[in-house]
Backbone as CSV, one residue per row, in Angstrom:
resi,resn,N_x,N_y,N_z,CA_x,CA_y,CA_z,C_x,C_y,C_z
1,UNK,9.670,-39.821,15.127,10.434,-38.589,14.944,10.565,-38.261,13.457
2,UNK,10.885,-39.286,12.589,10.936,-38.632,11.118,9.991,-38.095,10.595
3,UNK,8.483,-39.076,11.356,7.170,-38.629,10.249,7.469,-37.269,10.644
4,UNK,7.386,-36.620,12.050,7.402,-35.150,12.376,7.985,-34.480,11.692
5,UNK,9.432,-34.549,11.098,10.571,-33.997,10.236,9.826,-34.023,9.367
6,UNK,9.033,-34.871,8.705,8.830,-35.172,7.455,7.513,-34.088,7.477
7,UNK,6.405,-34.216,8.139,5.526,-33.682,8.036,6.021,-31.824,8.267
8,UNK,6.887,-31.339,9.160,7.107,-30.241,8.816,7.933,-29.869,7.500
9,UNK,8.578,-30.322,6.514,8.954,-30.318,5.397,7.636,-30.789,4.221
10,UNK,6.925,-31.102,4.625,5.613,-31.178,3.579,4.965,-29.837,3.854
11,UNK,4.608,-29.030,4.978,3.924,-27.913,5.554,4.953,-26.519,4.900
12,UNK,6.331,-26.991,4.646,7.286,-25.713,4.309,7.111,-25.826,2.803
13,UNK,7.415,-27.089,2.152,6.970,-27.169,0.952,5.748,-26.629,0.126
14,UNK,4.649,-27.263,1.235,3.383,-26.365,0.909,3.155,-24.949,0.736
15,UNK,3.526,-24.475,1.848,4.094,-22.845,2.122,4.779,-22.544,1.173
16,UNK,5.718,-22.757,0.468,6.538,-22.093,-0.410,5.912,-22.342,-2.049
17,UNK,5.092,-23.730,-2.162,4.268,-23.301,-3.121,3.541,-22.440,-3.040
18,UNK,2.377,-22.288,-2.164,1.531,-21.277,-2.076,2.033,-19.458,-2.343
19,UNK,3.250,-19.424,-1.603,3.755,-17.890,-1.813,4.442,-17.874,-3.249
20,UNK,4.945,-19.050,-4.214,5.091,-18.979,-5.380,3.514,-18.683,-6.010
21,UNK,2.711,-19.712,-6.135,1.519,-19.528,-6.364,0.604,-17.722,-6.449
22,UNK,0.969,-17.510,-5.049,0.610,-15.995,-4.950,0.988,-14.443,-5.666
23,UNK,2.734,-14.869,-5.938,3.325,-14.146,-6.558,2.775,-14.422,-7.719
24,UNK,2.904,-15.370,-8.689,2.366,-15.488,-10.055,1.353,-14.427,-10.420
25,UNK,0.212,-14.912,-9.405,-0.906,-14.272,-9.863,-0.829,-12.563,-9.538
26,UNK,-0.316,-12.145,-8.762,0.282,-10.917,-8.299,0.894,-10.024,-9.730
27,UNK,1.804,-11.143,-10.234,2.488,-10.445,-11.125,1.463,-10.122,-12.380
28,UNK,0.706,-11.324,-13.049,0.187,-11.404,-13.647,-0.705,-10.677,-13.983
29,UNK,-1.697,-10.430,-13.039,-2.974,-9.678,-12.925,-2.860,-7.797,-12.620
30,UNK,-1.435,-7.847,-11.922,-0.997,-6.618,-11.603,-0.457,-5.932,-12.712
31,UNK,0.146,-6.603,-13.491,0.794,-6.034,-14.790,-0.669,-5.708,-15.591
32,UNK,-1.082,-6.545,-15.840,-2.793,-6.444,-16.465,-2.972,-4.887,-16.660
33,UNK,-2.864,-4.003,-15.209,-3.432,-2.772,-14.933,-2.297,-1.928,-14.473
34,UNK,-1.508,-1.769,-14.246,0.299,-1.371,-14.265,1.500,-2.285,-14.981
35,UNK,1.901,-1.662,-16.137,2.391,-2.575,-16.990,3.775,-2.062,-16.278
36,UNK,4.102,-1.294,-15.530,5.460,-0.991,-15.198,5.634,0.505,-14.420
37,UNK,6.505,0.746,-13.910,6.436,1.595,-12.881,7.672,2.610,-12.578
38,UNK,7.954,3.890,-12.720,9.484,4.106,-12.778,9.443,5.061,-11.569
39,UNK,10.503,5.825,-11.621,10.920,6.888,-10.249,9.919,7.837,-10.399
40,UNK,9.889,8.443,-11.598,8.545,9.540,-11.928,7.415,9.442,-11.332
41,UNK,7.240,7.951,-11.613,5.640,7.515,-10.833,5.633,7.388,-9.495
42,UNK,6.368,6.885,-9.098,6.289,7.015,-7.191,6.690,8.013,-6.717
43,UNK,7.631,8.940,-7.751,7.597,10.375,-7.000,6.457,11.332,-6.646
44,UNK,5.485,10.701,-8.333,4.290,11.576,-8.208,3.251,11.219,-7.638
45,UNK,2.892,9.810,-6.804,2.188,9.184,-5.840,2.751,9.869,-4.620
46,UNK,4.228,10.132,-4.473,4.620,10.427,-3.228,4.479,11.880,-2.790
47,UNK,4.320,12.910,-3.724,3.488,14.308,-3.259,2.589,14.211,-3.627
48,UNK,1.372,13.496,-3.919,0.192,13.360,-4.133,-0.469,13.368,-2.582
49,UNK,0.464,12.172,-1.702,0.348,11.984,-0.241,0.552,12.892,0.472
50,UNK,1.825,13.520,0.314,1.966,14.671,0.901,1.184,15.586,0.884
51,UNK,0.658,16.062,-0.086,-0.308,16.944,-0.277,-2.132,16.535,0.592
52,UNK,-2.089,15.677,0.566,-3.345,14.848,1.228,-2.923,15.530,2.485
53,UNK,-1.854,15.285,2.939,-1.379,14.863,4.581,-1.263,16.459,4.432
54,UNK,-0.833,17.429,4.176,-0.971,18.587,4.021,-2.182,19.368,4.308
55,UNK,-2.871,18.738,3.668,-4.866,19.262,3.642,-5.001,18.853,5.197
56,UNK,-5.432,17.559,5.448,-5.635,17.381,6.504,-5.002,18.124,8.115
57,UNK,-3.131,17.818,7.777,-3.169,18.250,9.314,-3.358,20.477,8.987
58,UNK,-3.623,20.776,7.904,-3.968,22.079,8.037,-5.400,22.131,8.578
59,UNK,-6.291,21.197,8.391,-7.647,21.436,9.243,-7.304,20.708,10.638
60,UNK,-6.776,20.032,10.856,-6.505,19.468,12.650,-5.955,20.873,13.192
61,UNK,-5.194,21.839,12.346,-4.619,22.851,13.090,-5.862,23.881,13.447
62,UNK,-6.618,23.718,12.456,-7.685,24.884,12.901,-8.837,24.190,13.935
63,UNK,-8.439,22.922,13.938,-9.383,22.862,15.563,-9.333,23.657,16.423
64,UNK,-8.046,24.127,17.201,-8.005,24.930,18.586,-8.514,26.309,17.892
65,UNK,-8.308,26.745,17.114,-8.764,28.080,16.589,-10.784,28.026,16.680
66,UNK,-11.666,27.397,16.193,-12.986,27.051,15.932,-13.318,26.461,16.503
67,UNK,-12.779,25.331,17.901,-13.195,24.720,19.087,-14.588,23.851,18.665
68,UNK,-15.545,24.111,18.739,-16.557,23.080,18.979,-17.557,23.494,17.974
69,UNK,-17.171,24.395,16.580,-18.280,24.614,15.775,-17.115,24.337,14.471
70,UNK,-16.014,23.556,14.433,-15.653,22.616,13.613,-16.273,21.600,13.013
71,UNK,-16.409,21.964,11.552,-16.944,20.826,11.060,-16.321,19.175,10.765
72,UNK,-16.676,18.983,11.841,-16.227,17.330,12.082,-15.717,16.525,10.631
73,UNK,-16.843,16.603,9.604,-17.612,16.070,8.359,-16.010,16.447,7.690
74,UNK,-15.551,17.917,7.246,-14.813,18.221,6.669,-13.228,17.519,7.117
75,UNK,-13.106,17.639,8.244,-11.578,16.529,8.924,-11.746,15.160,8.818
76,UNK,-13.203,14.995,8.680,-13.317,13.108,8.773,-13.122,12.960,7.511
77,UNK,-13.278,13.334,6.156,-12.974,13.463,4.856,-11.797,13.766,4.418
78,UNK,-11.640,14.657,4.935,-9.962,15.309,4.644,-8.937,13.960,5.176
79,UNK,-9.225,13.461,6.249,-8.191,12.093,6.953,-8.687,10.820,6.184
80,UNK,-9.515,10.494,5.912,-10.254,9.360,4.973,-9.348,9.532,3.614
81,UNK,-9.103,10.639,2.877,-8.627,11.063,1.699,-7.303,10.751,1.830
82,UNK,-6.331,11.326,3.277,-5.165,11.036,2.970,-4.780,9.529,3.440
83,UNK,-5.599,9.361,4.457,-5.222,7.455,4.433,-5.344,6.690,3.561
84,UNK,-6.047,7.225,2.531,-6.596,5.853,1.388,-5.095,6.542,0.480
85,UNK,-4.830,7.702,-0.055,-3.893,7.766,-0.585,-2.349,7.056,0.008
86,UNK,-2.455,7.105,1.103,-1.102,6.543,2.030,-1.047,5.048,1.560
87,UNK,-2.533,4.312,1.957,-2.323,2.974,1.829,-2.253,2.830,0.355
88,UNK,-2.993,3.603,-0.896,-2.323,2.884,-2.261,-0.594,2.820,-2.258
89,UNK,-0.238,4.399,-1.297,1.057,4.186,-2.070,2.036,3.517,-1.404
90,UNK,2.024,2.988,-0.378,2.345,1.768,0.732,1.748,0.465,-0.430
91,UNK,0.908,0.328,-0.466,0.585,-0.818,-1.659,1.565,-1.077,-2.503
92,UNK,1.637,-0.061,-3.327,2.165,-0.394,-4.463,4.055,-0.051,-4.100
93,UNK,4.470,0.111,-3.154,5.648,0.132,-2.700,5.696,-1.289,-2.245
94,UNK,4.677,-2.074,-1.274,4.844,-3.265,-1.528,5.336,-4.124,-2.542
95,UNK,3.996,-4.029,-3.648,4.642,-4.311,-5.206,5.641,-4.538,-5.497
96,UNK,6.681,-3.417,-5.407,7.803,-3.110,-5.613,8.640,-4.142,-5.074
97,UNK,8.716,-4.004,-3.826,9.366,-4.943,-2.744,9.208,-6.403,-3.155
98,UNK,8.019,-6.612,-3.673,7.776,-8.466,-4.005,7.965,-8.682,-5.173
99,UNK,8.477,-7.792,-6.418,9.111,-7.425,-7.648,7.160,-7.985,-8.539
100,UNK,6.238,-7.659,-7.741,4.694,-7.781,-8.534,4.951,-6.937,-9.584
101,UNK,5.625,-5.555,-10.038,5.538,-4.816,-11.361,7.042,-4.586,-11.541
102,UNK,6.768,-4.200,-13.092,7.698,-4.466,-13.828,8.517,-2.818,-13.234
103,UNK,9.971,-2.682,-13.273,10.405,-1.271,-13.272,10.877,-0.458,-14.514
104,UNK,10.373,0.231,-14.848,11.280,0.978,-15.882,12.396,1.245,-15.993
105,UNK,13.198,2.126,-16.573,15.082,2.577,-16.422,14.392,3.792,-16.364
């Protein structure tokens, strides 16, 4: 019974190095290329998205209008554009959350 105790306290230990470990380099390498981050900046990531998400569901609306001579190409781009913008700024709200960048005042 102890080795068991024991061996799950070597596995939590391990674990909690590793997510120290992770953060380090997080912080480290992240600052590298965002030295810091304030309200300005995630405000202006955050209508950047909006605006994506804007483009897009304005062409999902003109589906029923153009039915089947919609250019596919143009909505598959337009949704590609605002998901990749969504997930940086979900990313770097992560960041935030795991204190990876520095905040401004």
């Amino acid at each position: 019974m102890s080795s068991d105790i024991e061996d799950i306290q070597a596995h939590l230990r391990f674990l909690e190095e590793v997510e120290m470990a992770i953060r380090a380099a997080n912080q480290e390498i992240i600052h590298q290329h965002i030295s810091e981050v304030c309200h300005k900046d995630f405000h202006r990531l955050a209508v950047v998205v909006a605006k994506r998400r804007a483009l897009y569901l304005a062409e999902v609306m003109k589906l029923e209008e153009q039915g089947q001579t919609h250019d596919r190409e143009i909505l598959r781009s337009l949704r590609e554009d605002y998901e990749e913008a969504l997930e940086g700024f979900e990313a770097l709200q992560r960041c935030i959350e795991r204190g990876y960048v520095k905040l401004a005042d």
